[in-house]
N, C-alpha and C positions, 0 to 999 in steps of 0.2 A: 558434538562436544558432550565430555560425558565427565556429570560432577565435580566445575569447573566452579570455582569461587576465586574474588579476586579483593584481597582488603590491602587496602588503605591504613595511614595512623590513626584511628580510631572510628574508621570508616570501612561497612561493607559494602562491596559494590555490588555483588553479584555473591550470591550465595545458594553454592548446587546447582549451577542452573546447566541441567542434560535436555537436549533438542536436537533432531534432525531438519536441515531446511528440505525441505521440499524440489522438485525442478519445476519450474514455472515461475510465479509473480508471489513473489510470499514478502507481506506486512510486517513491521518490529513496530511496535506501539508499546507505548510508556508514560504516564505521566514524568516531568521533571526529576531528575533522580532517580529515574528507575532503574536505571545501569543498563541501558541501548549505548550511548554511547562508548561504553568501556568495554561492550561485547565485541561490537565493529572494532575497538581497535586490538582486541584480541584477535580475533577472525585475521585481521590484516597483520596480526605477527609484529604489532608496535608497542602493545604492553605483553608482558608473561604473568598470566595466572597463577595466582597464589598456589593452585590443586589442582589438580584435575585433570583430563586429556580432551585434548584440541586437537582435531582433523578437519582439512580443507581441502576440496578434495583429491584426496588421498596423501596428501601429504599435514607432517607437524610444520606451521607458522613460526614455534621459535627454532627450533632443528635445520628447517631447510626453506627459510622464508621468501629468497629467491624463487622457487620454484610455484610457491603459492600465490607472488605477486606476478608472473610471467603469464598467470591464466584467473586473475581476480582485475575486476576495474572496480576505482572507487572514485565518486563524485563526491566531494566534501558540503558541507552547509556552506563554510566560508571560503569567499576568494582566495583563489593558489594559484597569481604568479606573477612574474616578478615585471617591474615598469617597464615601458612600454615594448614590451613583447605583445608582438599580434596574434590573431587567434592561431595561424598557420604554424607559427612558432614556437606558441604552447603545446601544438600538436605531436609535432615534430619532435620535438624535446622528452615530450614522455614517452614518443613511441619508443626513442632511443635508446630510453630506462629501462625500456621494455627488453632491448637485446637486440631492436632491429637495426640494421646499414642505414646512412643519412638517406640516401635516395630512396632508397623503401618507406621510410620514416614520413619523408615529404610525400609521399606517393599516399599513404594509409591517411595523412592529416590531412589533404584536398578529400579525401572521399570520403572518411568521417566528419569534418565540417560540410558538405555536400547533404550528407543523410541527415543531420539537423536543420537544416535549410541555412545556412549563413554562406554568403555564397561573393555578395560584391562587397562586402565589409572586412572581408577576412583577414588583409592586409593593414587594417588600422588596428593600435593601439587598443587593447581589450579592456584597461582601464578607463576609455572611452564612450563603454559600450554602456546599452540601456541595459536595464535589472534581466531582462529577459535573454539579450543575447550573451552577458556573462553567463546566464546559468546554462544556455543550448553550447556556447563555448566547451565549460566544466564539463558538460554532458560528451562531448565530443573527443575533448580528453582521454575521456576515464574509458570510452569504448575503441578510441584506435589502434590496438592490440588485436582486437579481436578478441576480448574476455571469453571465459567459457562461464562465471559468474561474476558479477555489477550489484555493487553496495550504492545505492543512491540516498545518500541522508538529505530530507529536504528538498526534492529539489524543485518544487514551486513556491519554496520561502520568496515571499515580496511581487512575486509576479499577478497580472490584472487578470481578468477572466478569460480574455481569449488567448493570451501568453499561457497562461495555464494551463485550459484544455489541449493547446498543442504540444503543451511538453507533458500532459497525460498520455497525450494519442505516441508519441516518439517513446516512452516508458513500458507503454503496451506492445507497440510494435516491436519491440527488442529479441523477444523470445520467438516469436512466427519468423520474421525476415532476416536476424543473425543469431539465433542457436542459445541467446546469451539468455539466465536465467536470472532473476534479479530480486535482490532484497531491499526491499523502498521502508527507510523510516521515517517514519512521518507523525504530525500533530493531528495533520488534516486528514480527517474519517471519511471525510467524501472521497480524497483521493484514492481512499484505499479501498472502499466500495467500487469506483471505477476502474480498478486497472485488476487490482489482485486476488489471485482466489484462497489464498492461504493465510494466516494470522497468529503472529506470535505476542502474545501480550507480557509484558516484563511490568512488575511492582515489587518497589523494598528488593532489588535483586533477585526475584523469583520467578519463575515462568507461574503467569495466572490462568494462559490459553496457549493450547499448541494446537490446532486443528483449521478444517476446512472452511472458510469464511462462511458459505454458505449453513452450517450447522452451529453457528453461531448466530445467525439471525432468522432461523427459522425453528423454533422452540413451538410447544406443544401448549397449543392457546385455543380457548374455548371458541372467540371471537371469529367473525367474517367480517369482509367490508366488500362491499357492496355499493353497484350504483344504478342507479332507477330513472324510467321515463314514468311519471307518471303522478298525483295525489302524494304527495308526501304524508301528510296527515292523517290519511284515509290509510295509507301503507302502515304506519306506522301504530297505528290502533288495530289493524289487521293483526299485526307480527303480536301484539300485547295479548289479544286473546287465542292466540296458539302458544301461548306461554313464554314467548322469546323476550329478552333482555337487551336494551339497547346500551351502550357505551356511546365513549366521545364521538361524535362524526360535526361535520363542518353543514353546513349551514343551506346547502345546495343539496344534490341525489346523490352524496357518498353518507353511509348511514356504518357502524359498527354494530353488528348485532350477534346475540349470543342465545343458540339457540338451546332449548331444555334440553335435549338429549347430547351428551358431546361429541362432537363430530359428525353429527345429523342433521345436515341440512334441511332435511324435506320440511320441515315446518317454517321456514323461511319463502318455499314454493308454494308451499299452502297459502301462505298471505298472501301472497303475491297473485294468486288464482284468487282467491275470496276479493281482492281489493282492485282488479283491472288493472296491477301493476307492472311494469314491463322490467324485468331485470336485466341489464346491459352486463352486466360482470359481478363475479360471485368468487370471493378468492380467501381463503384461511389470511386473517393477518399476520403479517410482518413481522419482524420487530427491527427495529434498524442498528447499526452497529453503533450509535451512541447511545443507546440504552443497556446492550449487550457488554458496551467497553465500561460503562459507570456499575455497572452490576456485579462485575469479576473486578474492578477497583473495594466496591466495597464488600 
């Protein structure tokens, strides 16, 4: 999209915002308001942009929206559908949307609910189901087409720990085992550390980050963190008289330390030789993406 604003009565939602997504696992993060959701539903050709031009790929959303919804799946935040329809049958229904024959349709919704694992429930009322198996439901929906790209807003809203990691692991697997590339929006920073490599950040309707996730949390920091067998105390007066600066570390043999020259470890070695300390791992720190996402908020 290129130069795409979308206002409201007295409301901007989206102001300029040009971006290519990426093919692989790419992030939309946003505080509240930030206009993700009015992107997505530009993307899927259900609202029309104030300005600007919208391509999906290769096709216009408002021009030829059929053709953009035949090769796009989308997984919604909220429940879609109707009483009691079982999982088989919300399958089936949308494959149909999709353009495919009923018996193809049922054929695509046993093996898309199959690849989520919903397997001897499939036939009960989805209204029925726990928080986890609506959303691998939803999930199953939105991929029985055969997407060639999958909008997933949400989609570990409400689910427990192990629910979650398996609809990370089902998210990640999307792009290696069925070709399908996928834009995950989400609150949750860890999930997007886990699964994606790419990061789109939206604030006030404005792209704040378009890039590779990893250059987003690895910034050019004087710090190491470090972990030691050995004298902590004894290390730690070592590393002071070769000049080095210690920062926050925890309370056990992970230490933060900054060493005089930047990007010069060897006086880190040095102590460690003068103090009989054994260094287990030795790594430039971090910085993790909820630092990174409050940084480009403010």
């Amino acid at each position: 999209m290129t130069n795409v604003a979308r206002r409201y009565e007295g409301v901007t939602a989206l102001d300029g915002v040009s971006l290519a997504i990426p093919p692989g696992r790419t992030a939309l993060l946003g505080p509240n308001g930030a206009g993700k959701s009015t992107l997505l539903k530009i993307l899927l050709g259900l609202v029309k942009p104030t300005e600007g031009r919208v391509e999906v790929l290769g096709h216009d959303p408002q021009r030829d929206p059929l053709a953009v919804r035949l090769r796009v799946g989308y997984m919604p935040e909220d429940d879609a559908h109707l009483p009691d329809m079982n999982a088989v049958e919300l399958c089936a229904y949308g494959a149909e949307l999709a353009g495919l024959p009923p018996a193809e349709a049922i054929e695509r919704a046993h093996a898309a609910l199959f690849y989520v694992g919903i397997d001897d429930k499939r036939y009960l009322p989805v209204e029925s189901y726990s928080t986890g198996l609506r959303q691998r439901a939803k999930l199953a929906a939105a991929i029985v087409h055969d997407p060639d790209l999958l909008f997933l807003d949400e989609p570990t809203n409400g689910l427990d720990p192990q629910a979650r990691e398996e609809m990370l692991s089902l998210v990640y697997d999307l792009k290696d085992r069925r070709g399908c590339d996928v834009v995950l929006s989400t609150h949750l920073l860890s999930d997007v550390e886990r699964v994606c490599s790419h990061v789109i950040v939206l604030g006030a309707g404005k792209v704040l980050a378009d890039a590779p996730l990893k250059s987003l949390i690895e910034h050019d920091d004087p710090a190491y963190e470090l972990r030691i067998k050995g004298d902590r105390a004894r290390f730690v007066e070592a590393l002071k008289a070769k000049g080095c600066a210690l920062q926050e570390g925890g309370p056990g043999p992970t230490l933060m330390v900054v060493p005089p020259a930047l990007g010069d470890p060897s006086a880190i070695w040095e102590a460690a030789v003068a103090s009989d300390t054994q260094v287990r791992s030795l790594v430039p720190r971090r910085h993790s993406l909820d630092e990174a996402f409050l940084k480009l908020l403010r």
